[in-house]
Structures are given as C-alpha cells and as structure tokens.
C-alpha positions as CSV (number, residue, x, y, z in Angstrom):
1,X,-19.5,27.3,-61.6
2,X,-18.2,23.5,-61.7
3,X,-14.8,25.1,-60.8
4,X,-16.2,26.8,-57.9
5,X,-17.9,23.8,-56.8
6,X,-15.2,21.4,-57.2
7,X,-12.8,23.7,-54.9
8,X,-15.2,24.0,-52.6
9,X,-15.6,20.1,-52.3
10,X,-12.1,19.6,-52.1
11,X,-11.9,22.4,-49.0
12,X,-14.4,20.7,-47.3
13,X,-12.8,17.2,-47.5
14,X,-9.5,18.5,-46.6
15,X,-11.2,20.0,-43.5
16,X,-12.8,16.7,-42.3
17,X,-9.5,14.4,-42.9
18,X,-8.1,17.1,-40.6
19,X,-10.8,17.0,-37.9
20,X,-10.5,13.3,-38.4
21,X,-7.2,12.7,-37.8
22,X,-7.2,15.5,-34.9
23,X,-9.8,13.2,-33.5
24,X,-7.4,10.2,-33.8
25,X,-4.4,11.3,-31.8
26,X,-2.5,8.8,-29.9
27,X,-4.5,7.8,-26.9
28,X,-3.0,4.9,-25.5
29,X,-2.6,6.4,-22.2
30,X,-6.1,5.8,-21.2
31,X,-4.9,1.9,-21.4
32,X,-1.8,2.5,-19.1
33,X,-2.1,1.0,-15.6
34,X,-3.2,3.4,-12.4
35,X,-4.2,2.2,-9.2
36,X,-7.6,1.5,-8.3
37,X,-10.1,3.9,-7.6
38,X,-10.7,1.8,-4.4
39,X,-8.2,0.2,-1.5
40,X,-5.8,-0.6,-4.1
41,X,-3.1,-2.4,-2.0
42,X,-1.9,-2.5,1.6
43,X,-2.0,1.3,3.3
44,X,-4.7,2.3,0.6
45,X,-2.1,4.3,-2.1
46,X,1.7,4.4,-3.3
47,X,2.3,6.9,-0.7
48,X,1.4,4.5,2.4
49,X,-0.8,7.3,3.7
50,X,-3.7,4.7,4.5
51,X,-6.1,7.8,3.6
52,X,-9.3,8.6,1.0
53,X,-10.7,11.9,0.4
54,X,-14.6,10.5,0.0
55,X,-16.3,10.7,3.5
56,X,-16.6,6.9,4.9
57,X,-19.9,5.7,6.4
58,X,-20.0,6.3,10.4
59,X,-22.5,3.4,10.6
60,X,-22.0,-0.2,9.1
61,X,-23.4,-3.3,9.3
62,X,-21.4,-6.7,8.7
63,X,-22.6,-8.6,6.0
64,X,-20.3,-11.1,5.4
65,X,-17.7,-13.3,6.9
66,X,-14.9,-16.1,5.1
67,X,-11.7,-17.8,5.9
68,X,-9.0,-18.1,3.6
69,X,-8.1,-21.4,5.1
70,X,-4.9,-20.3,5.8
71,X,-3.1,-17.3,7.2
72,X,-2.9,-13.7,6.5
73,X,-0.1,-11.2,7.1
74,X,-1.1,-8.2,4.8
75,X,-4.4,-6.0,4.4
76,X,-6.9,-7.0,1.7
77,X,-7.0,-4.7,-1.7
78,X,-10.3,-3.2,-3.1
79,X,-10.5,-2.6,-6.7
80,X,-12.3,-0.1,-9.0
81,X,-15.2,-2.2,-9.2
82,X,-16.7,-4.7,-6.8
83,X,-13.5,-7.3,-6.6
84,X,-11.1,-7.7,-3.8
85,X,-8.1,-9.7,-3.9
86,X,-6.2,-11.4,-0.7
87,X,-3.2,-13.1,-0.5
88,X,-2.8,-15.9,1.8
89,X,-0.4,-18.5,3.1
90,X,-2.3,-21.5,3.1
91,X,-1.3,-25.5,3.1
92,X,-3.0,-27.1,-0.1
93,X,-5.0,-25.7,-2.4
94,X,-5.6,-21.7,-3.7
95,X,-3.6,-19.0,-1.9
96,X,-4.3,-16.1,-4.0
97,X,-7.8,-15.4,-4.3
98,X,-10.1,-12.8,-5.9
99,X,-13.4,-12.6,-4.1
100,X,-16.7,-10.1,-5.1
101,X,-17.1,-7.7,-2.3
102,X,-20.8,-6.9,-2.6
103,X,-21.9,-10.8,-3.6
104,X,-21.3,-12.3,0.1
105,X,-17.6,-12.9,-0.8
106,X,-18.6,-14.9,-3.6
107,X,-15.2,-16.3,-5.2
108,X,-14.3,-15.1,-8.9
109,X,-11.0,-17.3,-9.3
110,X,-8.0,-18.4,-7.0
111,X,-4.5,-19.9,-8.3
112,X,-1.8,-21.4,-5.6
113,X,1.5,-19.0,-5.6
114,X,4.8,-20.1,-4.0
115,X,4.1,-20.2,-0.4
116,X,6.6,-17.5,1.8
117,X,5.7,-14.3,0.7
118,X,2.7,-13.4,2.8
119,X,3.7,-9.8,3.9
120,X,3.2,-8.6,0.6
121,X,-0.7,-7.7,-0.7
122,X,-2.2,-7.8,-4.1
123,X,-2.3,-4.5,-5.9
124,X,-4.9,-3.8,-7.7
125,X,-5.2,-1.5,-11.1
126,X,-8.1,0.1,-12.4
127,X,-8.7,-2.5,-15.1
128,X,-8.6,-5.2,-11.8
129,X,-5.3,-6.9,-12.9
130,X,-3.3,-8.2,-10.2
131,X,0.6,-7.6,-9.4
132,X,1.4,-10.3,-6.8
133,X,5.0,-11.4,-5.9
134,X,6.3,-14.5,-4.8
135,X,9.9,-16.0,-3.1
136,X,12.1,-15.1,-7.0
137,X,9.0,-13.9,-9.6
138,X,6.8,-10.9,-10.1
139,X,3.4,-11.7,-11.7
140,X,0.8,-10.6,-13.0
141,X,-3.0,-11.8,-13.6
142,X,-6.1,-10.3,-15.7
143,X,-9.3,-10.7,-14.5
144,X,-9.2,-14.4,-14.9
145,X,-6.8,-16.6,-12.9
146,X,-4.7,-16.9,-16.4
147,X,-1.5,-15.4,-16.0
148,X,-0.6,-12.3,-17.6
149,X,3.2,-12.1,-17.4
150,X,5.4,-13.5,-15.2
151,X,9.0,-12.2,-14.6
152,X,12.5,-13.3,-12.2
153,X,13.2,-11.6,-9.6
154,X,16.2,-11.9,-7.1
155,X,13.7,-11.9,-3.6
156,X,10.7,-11.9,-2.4
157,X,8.9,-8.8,-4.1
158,X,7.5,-6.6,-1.1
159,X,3.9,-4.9,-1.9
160,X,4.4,-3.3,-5.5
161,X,3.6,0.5,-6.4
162,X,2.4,2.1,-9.5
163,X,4.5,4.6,-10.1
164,X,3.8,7.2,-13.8
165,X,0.8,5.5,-15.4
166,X,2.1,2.3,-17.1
167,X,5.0,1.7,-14.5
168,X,4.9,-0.7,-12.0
169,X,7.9,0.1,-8.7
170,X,8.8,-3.6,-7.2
171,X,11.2,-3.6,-4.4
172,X,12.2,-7.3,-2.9
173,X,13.3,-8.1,0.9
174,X,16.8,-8.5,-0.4
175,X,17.4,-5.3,-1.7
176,X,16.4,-5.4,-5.7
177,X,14.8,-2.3,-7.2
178,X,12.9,-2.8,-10.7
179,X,10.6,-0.6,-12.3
180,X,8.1,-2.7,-14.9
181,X,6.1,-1.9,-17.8
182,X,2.9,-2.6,-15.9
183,X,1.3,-4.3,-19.6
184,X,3.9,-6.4,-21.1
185,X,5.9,-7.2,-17.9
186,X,9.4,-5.8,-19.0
187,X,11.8,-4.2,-17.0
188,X,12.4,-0.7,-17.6
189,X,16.2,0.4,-17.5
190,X,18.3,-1.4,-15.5
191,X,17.6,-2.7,-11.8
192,X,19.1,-0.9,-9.3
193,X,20.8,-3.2,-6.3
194,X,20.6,-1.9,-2.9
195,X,22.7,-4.8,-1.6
196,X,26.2,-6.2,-3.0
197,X,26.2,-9.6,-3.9
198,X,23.1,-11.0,-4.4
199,X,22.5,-14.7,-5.5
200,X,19.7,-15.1,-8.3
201,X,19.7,-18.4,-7.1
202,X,19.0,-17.9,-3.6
203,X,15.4,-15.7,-3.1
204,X,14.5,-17.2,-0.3
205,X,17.5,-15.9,1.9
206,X,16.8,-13.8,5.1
207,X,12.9,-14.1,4.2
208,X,11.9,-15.4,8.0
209,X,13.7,-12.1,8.7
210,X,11.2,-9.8,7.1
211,X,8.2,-10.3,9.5
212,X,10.0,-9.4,12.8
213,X,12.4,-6.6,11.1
214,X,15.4,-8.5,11.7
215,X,18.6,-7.7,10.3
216,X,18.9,-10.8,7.5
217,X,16.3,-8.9,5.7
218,X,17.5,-6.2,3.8
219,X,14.0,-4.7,3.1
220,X,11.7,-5.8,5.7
221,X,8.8,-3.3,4.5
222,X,7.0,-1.6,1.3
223,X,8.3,1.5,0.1
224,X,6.3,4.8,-0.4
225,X,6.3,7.2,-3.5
226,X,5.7,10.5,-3.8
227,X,4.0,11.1,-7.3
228,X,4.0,15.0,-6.4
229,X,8.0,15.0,-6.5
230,X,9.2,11.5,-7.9
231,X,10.7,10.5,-5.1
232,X,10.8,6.7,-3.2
233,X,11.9,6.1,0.3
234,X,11.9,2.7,1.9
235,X,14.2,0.9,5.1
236,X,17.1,-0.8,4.3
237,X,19.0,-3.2,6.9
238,X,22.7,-3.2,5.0
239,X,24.7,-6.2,5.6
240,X,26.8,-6.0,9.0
241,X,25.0,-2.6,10.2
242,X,23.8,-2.3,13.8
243,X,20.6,-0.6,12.5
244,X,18.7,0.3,9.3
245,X,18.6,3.3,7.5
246,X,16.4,4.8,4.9
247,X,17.1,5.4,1.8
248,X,15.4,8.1,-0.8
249,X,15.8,7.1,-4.4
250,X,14.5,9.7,-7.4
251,X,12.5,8.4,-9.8
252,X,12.6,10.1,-13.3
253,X,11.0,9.1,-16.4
254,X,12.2,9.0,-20.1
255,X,15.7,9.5,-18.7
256,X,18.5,7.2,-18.0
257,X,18.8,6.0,-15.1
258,X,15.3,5.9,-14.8
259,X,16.1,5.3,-10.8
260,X,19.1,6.8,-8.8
261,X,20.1,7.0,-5.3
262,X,19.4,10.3,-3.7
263,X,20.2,10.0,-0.2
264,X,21.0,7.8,2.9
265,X,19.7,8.5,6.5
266,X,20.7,7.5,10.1
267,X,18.5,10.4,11.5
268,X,15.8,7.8,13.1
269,X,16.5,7.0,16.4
270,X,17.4,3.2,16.7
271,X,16.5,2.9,13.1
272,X,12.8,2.8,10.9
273,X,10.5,0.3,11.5
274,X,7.6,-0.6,9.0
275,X,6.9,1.3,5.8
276,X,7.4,5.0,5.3
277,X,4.4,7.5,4.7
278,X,4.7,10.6,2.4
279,X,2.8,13.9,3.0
280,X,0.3,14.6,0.2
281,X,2.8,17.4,-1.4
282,X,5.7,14.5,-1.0
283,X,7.5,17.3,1.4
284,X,7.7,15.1,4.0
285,X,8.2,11.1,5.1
286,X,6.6,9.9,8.4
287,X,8.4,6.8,9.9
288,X,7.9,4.8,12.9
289,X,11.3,5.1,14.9
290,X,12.5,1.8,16.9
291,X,13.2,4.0,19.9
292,X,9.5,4.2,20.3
293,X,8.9,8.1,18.7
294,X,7.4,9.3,15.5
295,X,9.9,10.7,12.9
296,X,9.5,13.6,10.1
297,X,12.1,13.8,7.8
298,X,12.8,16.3,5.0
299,X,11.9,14.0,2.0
300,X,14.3,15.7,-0.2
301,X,17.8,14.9,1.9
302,X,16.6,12.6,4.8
303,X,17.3,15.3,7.4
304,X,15.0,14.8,10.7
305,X,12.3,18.1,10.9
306,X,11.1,16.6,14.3
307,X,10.2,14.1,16.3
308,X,7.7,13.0,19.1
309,X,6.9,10.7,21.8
310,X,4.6,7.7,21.1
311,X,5.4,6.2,24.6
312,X,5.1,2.6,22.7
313,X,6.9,0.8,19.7
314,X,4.4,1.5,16.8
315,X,4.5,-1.5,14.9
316,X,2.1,0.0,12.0
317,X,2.8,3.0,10.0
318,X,0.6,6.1,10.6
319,X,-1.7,7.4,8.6
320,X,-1.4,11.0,7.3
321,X,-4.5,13.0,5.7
322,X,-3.9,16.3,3.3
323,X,-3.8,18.4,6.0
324,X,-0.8,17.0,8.6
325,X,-3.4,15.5,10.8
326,X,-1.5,12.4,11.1
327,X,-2.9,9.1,13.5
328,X,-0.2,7.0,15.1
329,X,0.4,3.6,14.7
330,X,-0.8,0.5,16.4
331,X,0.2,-2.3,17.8
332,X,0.3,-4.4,21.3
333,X,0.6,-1.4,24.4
334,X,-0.6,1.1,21.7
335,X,-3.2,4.5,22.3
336,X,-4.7,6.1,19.9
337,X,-3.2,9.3,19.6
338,X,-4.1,12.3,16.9
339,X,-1.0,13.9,16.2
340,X,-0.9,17.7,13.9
341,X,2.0,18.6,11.9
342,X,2.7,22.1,12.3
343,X,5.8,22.1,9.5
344,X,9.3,22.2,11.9
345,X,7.4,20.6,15.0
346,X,4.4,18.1,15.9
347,X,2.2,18.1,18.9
348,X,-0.3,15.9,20.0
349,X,-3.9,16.9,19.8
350,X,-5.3,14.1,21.1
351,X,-5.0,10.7,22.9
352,X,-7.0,7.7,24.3
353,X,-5.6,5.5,27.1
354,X,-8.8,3.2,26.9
355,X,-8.3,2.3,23.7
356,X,-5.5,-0.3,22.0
357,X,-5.7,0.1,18.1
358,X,-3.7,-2.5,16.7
359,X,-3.5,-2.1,13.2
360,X,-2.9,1.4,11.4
361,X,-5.8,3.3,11.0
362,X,-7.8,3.9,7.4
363,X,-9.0,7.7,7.3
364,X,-11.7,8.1,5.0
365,X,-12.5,11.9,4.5
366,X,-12.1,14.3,7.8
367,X,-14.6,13.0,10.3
368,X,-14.4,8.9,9.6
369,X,-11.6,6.8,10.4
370,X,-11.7,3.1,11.2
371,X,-9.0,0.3,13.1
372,X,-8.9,-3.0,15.0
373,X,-8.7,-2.9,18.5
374,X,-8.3,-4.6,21.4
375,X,-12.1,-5.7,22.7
376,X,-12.4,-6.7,26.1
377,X,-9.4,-7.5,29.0
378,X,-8.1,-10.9,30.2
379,X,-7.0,-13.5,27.7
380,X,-10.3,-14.1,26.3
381,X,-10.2,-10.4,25.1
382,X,-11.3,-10.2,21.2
383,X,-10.9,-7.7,18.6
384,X,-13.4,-5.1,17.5
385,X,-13.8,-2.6,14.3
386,X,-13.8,0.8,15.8
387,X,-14.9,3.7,13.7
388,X,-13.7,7.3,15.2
389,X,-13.4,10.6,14.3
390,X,-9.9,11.7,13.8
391,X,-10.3,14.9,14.1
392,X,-10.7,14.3,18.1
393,X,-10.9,10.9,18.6
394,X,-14.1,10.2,19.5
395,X,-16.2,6.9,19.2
396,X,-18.8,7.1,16.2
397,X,-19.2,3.2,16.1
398,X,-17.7,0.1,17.3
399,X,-18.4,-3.5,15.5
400,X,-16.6,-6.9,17.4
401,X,-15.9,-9.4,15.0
402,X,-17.0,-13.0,15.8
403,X,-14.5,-15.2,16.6
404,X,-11.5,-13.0,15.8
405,X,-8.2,-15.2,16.8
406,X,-5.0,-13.9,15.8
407,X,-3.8,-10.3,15.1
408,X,-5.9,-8.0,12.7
409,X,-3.9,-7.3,9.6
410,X,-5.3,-3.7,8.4
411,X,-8.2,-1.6,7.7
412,X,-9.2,-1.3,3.7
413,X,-12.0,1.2,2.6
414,X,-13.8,0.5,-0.8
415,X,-14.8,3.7,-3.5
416,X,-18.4,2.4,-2.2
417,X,-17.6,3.0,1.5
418,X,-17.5,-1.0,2.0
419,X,-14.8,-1.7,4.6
420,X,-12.9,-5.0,4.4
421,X,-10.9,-6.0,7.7
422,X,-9.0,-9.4,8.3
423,X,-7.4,-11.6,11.0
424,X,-3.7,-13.4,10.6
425,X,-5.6,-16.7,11.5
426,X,-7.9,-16.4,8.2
427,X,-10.8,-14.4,8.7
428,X,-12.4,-11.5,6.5
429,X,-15.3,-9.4,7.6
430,X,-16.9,-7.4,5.3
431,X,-19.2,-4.7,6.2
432,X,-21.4,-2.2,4.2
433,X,-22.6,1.0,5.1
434,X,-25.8,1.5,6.9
C-alpha cells in the first residue's frame, strides 16, 4: 500500500514540474518592441499608408492648443496610451517633447536634440519609448527624458520603422541602411550603404537638400515596409543622376544578410517624390511621380502597373486603405481626388475642385477621413481641419484652427479617436471626439 502510494506521489509531481515548466516557455517576445497601437509615427504605420481600421469620430471639438516654440516639419506621433511626442526645431531650450494628449497637452518631459533634423518624427512603440534621430546619432528614450541608448550614425536618420518585433529599420538622408535591436540599441548585421563614399565625419552633408527633394540628398524621404512580404522601398537621388530612383530592398530575418538589394527603378516619370506607400498585401507601392501623376509599381521588381493624372505636383504621399481606395496627395494647387485601384489600372472615383487639402490625408475606418486645407481666399486665407468621407468625398465636418500661420504638417489619429494636427510655425491642435 506505501508502494502504491509513493508511485503515485512521484507521478503526480512529475506531472506538475511538467505543467510547470510547459507554463514557463520562453516568452520574451511579449517584451520585443511593436509600434504603437495609436499614430505611431509620421503616415500613421511602417507601410506610410496614413490609414486605421477603427472608425474615426465624424464630429470633434478642439480642446486644446500649444506651441512648440519653434518649428515643425513632421506630423506628431500618438502612442498606445495617452502620450504624444513632437519633434521640433526650436532656438534655446527643449526640442523633443512628450506631451499628454488627453491632459490639455500637459508636458511629461522634453530634452534638446541636435538641431537639423526636423523632417524626421518620433516613433513611438507600444511601451512609449521614443526612437528619434539627429544630424550623426540614433537614440532612444524610455518614458523619462533619460536616454536609453544612443548609437552613430553616418546622416541624418529619416523617420525610423519597426520592422519584425524587436527590430528597429533606420534609413539616413545620405544613404545608410541599419537595422537595430530596438532594446539594447545594437546594430543587427552589417549596414548596407546606398551611396559610395560616405564620410562618418561629415552627417550634416546635403541635409538643407532633404526638405525641397534636391539632388545633394540622397534620401530626401522615409521609407515604407511591407511586413506582409519583407520588403522596403524608399527614393534614392544617386550622386550625379538627373533624377531619383527607387530602390526595393528585402528584408529577411535570422539570415545573413539580413538586408539585400532587390531592385532599382527609373519607371516614375521625372522621378519619386516623398515617401512610398505599400498596399496592405505589400503587392503594390504607391508613389507620387514629379511629372505630376500617381504611380503603381509591382513591389516585387519595381515595374510600373499604371499610372494616372493628378493635374498637380502632390507634394504628400497618398494614403491607401485595405481595399485600393487610395486619396491623393496634397499640397499648394491640390484637389482632393478619391482614386480606386482596380489591379492593372486606376480611375478616379471622385474629385473636389473647391477644396485644397494640403497635407495627406489620415483615413480612419471607411467613412472618416480627415486633412488640412486651405480656409478662405486672398492672403489672409487660413487653414481648416476638414473631416470627409472618402468613400465620395463629401464634407462631414470642417474645424478652422486659430491663428494657423505656416503650412500644416499632417493629420495623426489616436486609438481613442483623438486627432492631433500641427502647423510648421509651432502650433498643435488637439481635438476630441464629440
């Protein structure tokens, strides 16, 4: 009877070690970076497509304004909780700031970055740690202003993407492709140079280039991934070319290279302009051509699927939601035109002369979208938030913002349908659903 007992005991502890330890697998991935739940950096996700599934609020009302004391040139990030970071160019004092959305704007911390990389937005993860670049570094801050890591880089780091959970893609304006372990802040593989004969010592080169897409900057605008086929595709400005060209690169994890170059394409008439946009099954990249059309390229060899007329120089990127319905870009002489991608050719579904969106527009779910426009004629014309359905383009909603001077620099929608918008002279609006 002991016997029998004791064997028993024994089974049932060997069966509760097991269930222990089965209960204790590796699960470090839960730690590994991902984007934000909310805007998490300029054009909303890695892909650029400047879309959220969850329906935005057709009515808002603002409850907030702030200046950064300083100037902006890239869209404000929303993180997974109620903090928003902004990068500014200012002339004394904090430049990168971290603000609470739903406190009034309320300031959490702020730390001065080396001034000249403006262009480039926070990016939030889903723990609220900041990547930020600056003219030669790519950092990276907690939750506090305290950095986290801090790492060289040859450039100025253009907006960073989270690639596989854990790895952080940083492209800079002159042509240097890293991929980073998101946590410690150590390069993965080798970087991958774009351009011949970079000098470490020299990041600042070309940088004035970037904002007007000139040729001394390489890299003049983010890249896009594709997480769906592990691909990246950004605009490069090679040294003595008449035009840029874009450039797919394959990203492939646990194997060595971990980045290689895929592909090279001349197909866009007069060259890209501003960042890429992936379709949501990576198929396809959207890109803003300089001979004022709207390009779709085969994402998988850079060949052009078609093409169409935008009848002005779209100086924003589009946005594209899951199912091809894709809104042009703004910019000065833009109309807001709804555009359907119907696989080898694109037609226009709809398009309003009376409006001027100038800043790409933020779709949030089928029947809300939002963007700056031009509010008012004349010189003293200001700048308004326009919410519209993009489906047809109609006017749901339209919100001028006080005292707007300067050009609007983008459209970010919260994961608690909170919508951020901000002004190159300074301002931030911040307005809650209604």
């Amino acid at each position: 009877m002991f016997r029998r007992l004791t064997v028993l005991a024994v089974s049932l502890l060997t069966a509760l070690i097991t269930a222990t330890l089965a209960g204790c697998q590796d699960t470090d991935s839960w730690v590994e970076a991902k984007a934000a739940d909310g805007w998490a950096a300029q054009y909303g996700d890695a892909a650029n497509s400047s879309y959220r599934p969850q329906a935005g609020a057709d009515t808002l009302r603002l409850e907030w304004t702030r200046s950064v004391k300083g100037d902006l040139a890239a869209a404000v990030a929303l993180g997974s909780g109620n903090y928003l970071a902004v990068n500014a160019q200012t002339p004394a004092g904090c430049s990168l700031m971290v603000w609470e959305a739903d406190n009034k704007a309320r300031q959490r911390w702020c730390t001065r970055l080396v001034q000249g990389g403006g262009a480039s937005s926070p990016l939030l993860d889903g723990f609220d740690n900041v990547y930020i670049g600056q003219p030669g570094a790519m950092l990276s801050f907690p939750p506090t202003q305290w950095i986290r890591w801090r790492q060289p880089v040859i450039g100025m780091p253009t907006t960073a993407r989270i690639l596989n959970p854990g790895h952080l893609l940083v492209v800079t304006h002159l042509g240097q492709v890293l991929v980073f372990d998101a946590h410690r802040g150590t390069v993965e593989g080798s970087p991958l140079d774009l351009v011949a004969g970079l000098d470490p010592k020299d990041s600042e080169r070309g940088l004035a280039d970037c904002h007007p897409a000139r040729p001394r900057c390489p890299v003049a605008a983010a890249p896009a991934f594709a997480a769906a086929t592990g691909t990246v595709v950004l605009g490069l400005w090679e040294p003595g070319a008449e035009a840029p060209i874009l450039v797919g690169l394959r990203y492939r994890p646990g194997q060595s290279p971990l980045l290689t170059r895929e592909w090279t394409s001349d197909a866009v008439g007069g060259g890209p302009l501003g960042s890429p946009v992936f379709s949501a099954d990576g198929s396809t990249v959207y890109i803003n051509g300089r001979d004022d059309r709207l390009w779709a390229l085969n994402a998988a060899d850079g060949k052009a699927k078609w093409s169409v007329p935008l009848d002005y120089l779209g100086q924003t990127p589009p946005s594209v939601s899951p199912d091809g319905l894709i809104v042009a870009g703004g910019g000065p002489g833009a109309k807001l035109t709804g555009i359907k991608d119907d696989g080898d050719r694109a037609e226009a579904r709809w398009t309003r002369d009376d409006v001027m969106p100038l800043t790409t527009s933020s779709q949030a779910g089928p029947h809300v979208a939002y963007t700056v426009v031009r509010d008012g004629d004349g010189e003293d014309a200001g700048q308004a938030l326009l919410v519209f359905d993009p489906a047809d383009g109609r006017t749901l909603n339209t919100y001028p913002l006080p005292r707007a001077t300067g050009w609007p620099v983008g459209v970010s929608v919260g994961h608690d349908r909170r919508v951020v918008t901000a002004t190159s002279d300074g301002a931030v609006y911040g307005f809650a659903p209604a």
